[in-house]
Every structure is written in C-alpha cells, then in structure tokens.
C-alpha positions as CSV (number, residue, x, y, z in Angstrom):
1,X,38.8,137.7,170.2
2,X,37.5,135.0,172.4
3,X,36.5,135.4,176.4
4,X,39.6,132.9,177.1
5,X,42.2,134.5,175.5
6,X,41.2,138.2,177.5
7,X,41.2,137.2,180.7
8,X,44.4,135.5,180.4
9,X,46.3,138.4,182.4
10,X,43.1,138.4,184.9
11,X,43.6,135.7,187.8
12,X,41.1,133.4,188.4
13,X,39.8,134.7,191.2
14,X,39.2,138.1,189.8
15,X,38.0,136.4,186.3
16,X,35.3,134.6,189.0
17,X,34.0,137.3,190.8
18,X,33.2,139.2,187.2
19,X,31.5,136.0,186.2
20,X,28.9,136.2,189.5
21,X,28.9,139.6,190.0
22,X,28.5,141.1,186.6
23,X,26.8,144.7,187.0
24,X,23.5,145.6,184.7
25,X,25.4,148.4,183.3
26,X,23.5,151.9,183.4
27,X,24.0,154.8,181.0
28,X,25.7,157.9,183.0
29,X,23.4,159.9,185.3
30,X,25.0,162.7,183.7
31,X,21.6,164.9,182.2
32,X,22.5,166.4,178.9
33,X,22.7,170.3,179.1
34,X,20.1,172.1,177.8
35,X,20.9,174.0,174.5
36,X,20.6,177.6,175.2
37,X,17.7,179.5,173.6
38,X,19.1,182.6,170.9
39,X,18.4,185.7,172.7
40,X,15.5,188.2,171.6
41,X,16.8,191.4,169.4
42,X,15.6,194.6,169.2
43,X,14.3,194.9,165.2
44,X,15.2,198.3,164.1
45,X,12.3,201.4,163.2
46,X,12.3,201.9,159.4
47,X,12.5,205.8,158.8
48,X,9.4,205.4,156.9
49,X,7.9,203.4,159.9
50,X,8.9,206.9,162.1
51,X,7.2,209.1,159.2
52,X,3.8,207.0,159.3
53,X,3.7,207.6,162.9
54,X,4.5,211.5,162.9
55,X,1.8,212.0,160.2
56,X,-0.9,209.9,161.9
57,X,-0.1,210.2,165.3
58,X,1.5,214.1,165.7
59,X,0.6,215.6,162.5
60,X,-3.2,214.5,162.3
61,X,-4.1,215.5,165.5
62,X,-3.0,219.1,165.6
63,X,-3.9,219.6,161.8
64,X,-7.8,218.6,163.0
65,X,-7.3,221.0,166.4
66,X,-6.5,223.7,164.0
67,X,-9.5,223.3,162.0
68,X,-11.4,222.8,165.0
69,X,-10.4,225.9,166.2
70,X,-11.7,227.7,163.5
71,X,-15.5,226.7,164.1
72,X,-15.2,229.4,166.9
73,X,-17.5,226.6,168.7
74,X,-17.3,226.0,172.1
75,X,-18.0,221.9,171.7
76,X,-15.2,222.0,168.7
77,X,-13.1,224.3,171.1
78,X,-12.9,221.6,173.5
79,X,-12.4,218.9,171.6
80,X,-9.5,220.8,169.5
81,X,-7.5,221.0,172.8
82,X,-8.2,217.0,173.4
83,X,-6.7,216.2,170.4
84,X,-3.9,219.0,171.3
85,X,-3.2,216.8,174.2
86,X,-3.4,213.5,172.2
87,X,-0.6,214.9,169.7
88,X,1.8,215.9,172.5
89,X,1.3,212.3,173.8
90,X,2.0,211.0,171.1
91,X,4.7,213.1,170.1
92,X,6.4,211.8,173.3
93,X,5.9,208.2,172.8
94,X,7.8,208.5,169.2
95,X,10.6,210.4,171.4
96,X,10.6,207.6,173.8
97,X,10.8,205.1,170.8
98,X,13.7,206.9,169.1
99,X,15.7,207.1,171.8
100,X,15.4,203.3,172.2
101,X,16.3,202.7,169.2
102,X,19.4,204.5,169.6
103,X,20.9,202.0,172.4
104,X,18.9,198.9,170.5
105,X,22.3,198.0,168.5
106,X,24.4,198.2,171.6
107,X,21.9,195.9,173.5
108,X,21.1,193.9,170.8
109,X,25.6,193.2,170.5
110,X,25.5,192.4,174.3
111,X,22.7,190.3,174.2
112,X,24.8,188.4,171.0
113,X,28.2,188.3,173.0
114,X,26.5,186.8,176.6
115,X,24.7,184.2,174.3
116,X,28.3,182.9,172.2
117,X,29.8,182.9,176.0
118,X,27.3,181.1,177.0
119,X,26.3,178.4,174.0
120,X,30.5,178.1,174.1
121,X,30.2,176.6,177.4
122,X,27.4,174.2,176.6
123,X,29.5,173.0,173.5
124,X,32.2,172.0,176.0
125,X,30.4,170.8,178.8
126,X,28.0,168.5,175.9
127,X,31.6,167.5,174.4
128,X,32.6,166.4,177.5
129,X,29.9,164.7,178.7
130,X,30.2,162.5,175.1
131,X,33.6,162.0,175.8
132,X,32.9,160.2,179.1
133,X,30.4,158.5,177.7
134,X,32.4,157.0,175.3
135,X,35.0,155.8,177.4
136,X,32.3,154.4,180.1
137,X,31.3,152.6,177.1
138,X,34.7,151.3,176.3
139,X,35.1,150.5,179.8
140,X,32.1,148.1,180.1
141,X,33.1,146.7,176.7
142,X,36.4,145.8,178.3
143,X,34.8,144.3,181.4
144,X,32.6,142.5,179.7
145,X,35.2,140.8,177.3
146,X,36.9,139.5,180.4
147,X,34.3,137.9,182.1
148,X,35.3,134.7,181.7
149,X,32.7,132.1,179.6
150,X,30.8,129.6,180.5
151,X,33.2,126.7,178.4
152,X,35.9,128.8,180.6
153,X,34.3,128.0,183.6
154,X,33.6,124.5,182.8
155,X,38.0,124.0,181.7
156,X,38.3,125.3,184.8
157,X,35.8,123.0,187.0
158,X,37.5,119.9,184.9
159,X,40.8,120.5,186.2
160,X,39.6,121.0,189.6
161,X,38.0,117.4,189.4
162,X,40.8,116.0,187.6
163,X,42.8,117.8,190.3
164,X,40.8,116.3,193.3
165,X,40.5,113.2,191.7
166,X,44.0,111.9,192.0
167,X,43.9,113.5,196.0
168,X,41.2,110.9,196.2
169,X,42.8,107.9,195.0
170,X,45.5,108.3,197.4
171,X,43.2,109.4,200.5
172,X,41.0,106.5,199.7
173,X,44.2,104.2,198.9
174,X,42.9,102.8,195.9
175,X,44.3,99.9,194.3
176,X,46.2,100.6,190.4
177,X,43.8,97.8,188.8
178,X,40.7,99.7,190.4
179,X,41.5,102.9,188.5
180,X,42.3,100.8,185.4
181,X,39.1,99.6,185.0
182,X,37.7,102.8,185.5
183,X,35.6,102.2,188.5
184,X,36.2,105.8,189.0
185,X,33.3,107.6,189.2
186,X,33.4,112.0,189.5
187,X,30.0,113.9,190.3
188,X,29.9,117.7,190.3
189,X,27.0,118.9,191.8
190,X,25.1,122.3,193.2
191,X,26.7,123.0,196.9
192,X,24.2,125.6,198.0
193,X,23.2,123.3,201.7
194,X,26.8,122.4,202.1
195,X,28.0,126.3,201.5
196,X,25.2,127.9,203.7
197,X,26.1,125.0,206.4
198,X,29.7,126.7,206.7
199,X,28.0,130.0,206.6
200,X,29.6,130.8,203.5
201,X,28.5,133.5,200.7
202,X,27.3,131.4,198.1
203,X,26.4,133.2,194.4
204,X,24.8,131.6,191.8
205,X,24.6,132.5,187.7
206,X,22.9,130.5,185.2
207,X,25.2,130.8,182.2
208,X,24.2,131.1,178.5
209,X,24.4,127.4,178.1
210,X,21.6,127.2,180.9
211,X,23.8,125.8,183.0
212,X,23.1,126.7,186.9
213,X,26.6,127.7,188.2
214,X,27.8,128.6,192.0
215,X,30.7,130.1,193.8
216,X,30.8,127.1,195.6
217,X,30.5,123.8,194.1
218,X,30.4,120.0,195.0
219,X,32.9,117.1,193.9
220,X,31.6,113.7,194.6
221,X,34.6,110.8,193.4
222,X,33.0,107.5,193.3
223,X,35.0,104.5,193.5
224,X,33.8,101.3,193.6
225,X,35.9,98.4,194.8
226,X,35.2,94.8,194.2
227,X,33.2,94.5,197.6
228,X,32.8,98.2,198.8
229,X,31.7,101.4,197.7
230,X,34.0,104.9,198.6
231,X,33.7,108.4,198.2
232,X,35.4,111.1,199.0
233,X,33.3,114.7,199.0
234,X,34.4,117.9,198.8
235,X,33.4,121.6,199.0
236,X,35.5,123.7,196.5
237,X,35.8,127.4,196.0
238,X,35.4,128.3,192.5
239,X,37.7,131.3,192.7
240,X,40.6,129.4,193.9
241,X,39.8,125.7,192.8
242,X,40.7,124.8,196.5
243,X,38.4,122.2,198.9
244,X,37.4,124.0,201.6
245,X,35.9,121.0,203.3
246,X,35.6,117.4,202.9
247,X,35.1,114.4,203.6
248,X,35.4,110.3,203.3
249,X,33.0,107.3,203.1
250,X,33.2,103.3,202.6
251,X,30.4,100.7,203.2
252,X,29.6,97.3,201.6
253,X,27.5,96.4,198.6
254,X,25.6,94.7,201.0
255,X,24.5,97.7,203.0
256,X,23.1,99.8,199.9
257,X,19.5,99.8,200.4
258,X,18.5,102.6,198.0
259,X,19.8,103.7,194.7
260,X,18.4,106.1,192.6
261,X,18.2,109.2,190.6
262,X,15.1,111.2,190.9
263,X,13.5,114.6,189.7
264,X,11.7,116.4,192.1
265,X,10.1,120.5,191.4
266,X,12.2,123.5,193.3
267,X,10.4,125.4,195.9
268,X,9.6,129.0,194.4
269,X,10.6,130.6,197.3
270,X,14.0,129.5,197.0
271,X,15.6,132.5,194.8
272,X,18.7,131.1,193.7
273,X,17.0,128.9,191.8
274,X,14.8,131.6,189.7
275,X,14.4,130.6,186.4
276,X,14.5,126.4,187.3
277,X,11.4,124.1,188.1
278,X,13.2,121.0,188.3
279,X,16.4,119.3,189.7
280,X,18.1,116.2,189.5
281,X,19.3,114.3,192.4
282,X,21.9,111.3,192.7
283,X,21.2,109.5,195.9
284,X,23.1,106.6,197.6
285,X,21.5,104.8,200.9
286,X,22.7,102.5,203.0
287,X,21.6,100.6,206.1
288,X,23.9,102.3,208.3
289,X,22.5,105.5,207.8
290,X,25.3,106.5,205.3
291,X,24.2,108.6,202.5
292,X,25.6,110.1,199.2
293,X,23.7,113.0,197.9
294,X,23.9,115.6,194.8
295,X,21.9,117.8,192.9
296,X,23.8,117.4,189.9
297,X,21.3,119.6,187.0
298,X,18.9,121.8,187.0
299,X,16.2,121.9,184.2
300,X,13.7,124.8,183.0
301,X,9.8,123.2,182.1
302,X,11.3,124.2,178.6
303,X,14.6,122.0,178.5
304,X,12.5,118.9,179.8
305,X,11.5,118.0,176.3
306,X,14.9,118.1,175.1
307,X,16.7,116.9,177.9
308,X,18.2,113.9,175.8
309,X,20.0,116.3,173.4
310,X,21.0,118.8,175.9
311,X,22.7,116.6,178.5
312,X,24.9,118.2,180.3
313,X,28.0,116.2,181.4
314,X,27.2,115.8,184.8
315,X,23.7,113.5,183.7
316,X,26.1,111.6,181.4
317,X,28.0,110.7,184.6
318,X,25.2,110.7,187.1
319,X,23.7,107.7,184.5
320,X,27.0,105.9,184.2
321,X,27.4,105.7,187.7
322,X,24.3,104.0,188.8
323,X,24.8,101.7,185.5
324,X,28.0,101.2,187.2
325,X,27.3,100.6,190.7
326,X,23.8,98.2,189.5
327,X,27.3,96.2,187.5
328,X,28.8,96.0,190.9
329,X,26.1,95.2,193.0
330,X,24.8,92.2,190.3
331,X,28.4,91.0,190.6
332,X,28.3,91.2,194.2
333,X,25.1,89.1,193.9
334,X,26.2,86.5,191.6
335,X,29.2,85.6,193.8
336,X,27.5,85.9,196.6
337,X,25.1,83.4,195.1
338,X,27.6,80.8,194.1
C-alpha cells in the first residue's frame, strides 16, 4: 500500500509535520533481564565414599596407635596418642559431614523452588519486554507508512500554485487573451530569508528524490503583458496550503536591466542546507530598484553532471520563463524600433 493512500484519514497538516519532523527511531531503553544462573546443589556422599574415609581417616589412625603402644617406647608412646588425637578429629569431621548430608536434600529442594520462582519471573518480565517491542515496532511501521511522500508533497504544492495562480490573475487583473497565450509564468522556490524575516519556524527535509523541501515555501506567478511585466509573490504554509504574506509588482520592459539565472556555491555554515553545494537563482532587475528573486533548486557536486536528466520542474519553468520574458522583451524592441 502506497504513502498516499495511508495518510488519507491524516490531515494535511498532521501528514506535514510527520514529513519534517520524522524521529530517528531508537530501539527501547528497556535492558534485557539477565537469565538467572541454576543454583549450586549439594552432591550426595556415596556410602562407600563414608567407608573410605572411616578406614583411612578413623580406622588407620588408632589401628597404628595401638601398635605403637605396644613398643612400650616412650618416642612411639607419644606419637600413638598424636595419632589418637588425629582419629578423634577426624572422626568428628565425618560426623560433621553426615549430618550435612542429612539436610543437603531439603536445601538442595529450596534452593530448586527459589530458582523456578525466580527464572518464572524473568520468563514474564523477558515476554513482556518482546511484546512491547513488537508493538513499538508496529507503531513506527505505522508512522512511517503515513508520512506522506515526496510525489505527495509535490500534488500537494501543485494545487497550492494552481490555487494561487487563479488569486493572481484576478489581483493582478489580467486580461482573458493574456492567460490564453500562456504568458503565465509560476515559480516555486526555497523561502528560508522570507520565513526567518517574519520570524517564522522554518524546517527543511531533502526528500528521497533529492529535492530540498521547507515548511515554508515561495510562489512567484509571472505574467507578462504586452508592455509590462507582473508578479505577484507569496509566502505559503506547507501545512495548510495558505499565503501567509504577499505581495504585488508591475514595471515596463523598458526598465528591466538585468535578467538572469545564475549558480552560485552555499555557505557551509548555513545548516539547512547540509548535504547542497549549489543553488539556482532566478533574478529580475529593473531600473527602479524593483527586483524578483528565487532560489528555485538546489544541487549536490554529484547531481551537477546529470543535471539535464534530473530537472526538476521548477528549472523547466525557471528556463521557460526567461525564454519567455527574452520573447517579450525582443517584441518590445522590435516595435519599439518601427
């Protein structure tokens, strides 16, 4: 399912604001529990473990204190009641040992049941932890499917235009035969000075397309009369499609002094534009200190070589309008000149 068909039941201003503001989405902070280590249990003495000992450990020693004794030695005397000794410590440490061994299947069950009671409550706590995982994943999924796209983005800047366009015909009062022969001329361009003039909160995205895109944008309508040139300018809001500002012109062929489209590299410090060495201007500039002015593309150093296939429409019309206007102002010149 396309981007345009999911954010059908999201408004345009909501679609927007996903479109500049989309999150870098992070995994949950959530650390994974630790697996609980398996508790250490007593390993049982074999009886023939307990006979070994008895043998070497109480048996042994009194057996040789007994021979000993019958040396009638005092050196051998002596050393008879060491290993007396050593047997009855001995003797008590195989007591000591039994008797652990007794309890060792009780502890050994307690140990068992605290570690299930435990390891239980990791398993749900881990299965929980999955589970909102899995929906935060679904969730970003479903944001991302309606952020609107970038051919979204453009509909939506053509009807704005086509919108504006027909605004400007009537504020300018243009004649029916004017619009006929499609002297008509619409620019969209970048709106960053005008925005930040109005102290407005500007965003800007560079789409997959490579297209540099703002929250704010400019509309320049071009028309061109048979002995003047008028424009009408305006700031629009991307969210809403609605001019925020504009604003009229109309001077003379004979007052243009400087027509041009030029290319000029973007100041690094300028952070909007990361990821863009170049823009395009469109310029108008009369003696009477009136001016038309707009960035209408920015290019990478890697689009330059194939800027002639990748035109985006706003060069197409940047072109035809100067072709236009150089019509206009050679007509303007030839009657003149008769």
């Amino acid at each position: 399912m396309s981007n345009n068909s999911q954010i059908d039941s999201v408004s345009r201003e909501l679609a927007v604001d996903m479109y500049f503001t989309t999150p870098s989405f992070e995994p949950l902070t959530d650390e994974t529990p630790i697996e609980p280590e398996k508790p250490k249990l007593k390993d049982p003495i074999s009886i023939a473990s307990y006979c070994l000992m008895i043998c070497f450990l109480v048996v042994l020693p009194f057996l040789l204190a007994t021979i000993l004794f019958s040396a009638s030695n005092l050196f051998a005397s002596i050393f008879a009641w060491l290993l007396i000794l050593v047997g009855i410590f001995f003797t008590l440490i195989v007591v000591v040992l039994y008797a652990g061994q007794k309890q060792a299947p009780k502890e050994n069950k307690k140990k068992q049941e605290a570690y299930q009671s435990i390891f239980a409550e990791w398993k749900n706590r881990y299965a929980e932890l999955e589970r909102r995982r899995s929906d935060y994943e679904l969730e970003c999924k479903d944001f991302i499917r309606q952020i609107p796209s970038d051919s979204r983005m453009n509909q939506w800047v053509n009807e704005d235009v086509n919108r504006i366009q027909s605004e400007a015909i009537r504020e300018l009062d243009i004649e029916h035969d004017e619009i006929e022969n499609k002297r008509i001329r619409p620019l969209v361009g970048n709106a960053r000075n005008e925005a930040r003039a109005l102290d407005l909160p500007i965003k800007f995205k560079r789409g997959q397309d490579g297209i540099l895109r703002g929250s704010y944008y400019k509309i320049v309508i071009i028309c061109l009369t048979d002995y003047n040139v008028a424009s009408y300018e305006c700031l629009v809001n991307m969210r809403t499609g609605i001019p925020v500002s504009t604003n009229t012109k109309e001077f003379p062929y004979a007052e243009i002094t400087n027509l041009e489209t030029r290319e000029a590299y973007i100041n690094h410090d300028i952070k909007e534009y990361e990821g863009f060495r170049v823009k395009k201007t469109f310029s108008i500039a009369t003696s009477g200190s009136n001016s038309i002015e707009v960035d209408y593309s920015f290019i990478t150093d890697g689009s330059r070589s194939d800027s002639s296939t990748n035109a985006s429409k706003n060069e197409l019309e940047a072109t035809d309008t100067i072709r236009a206007i150089r019509h206009m102002l050679r007509e303007y010149k030839r009657k003149f000149e008769e």
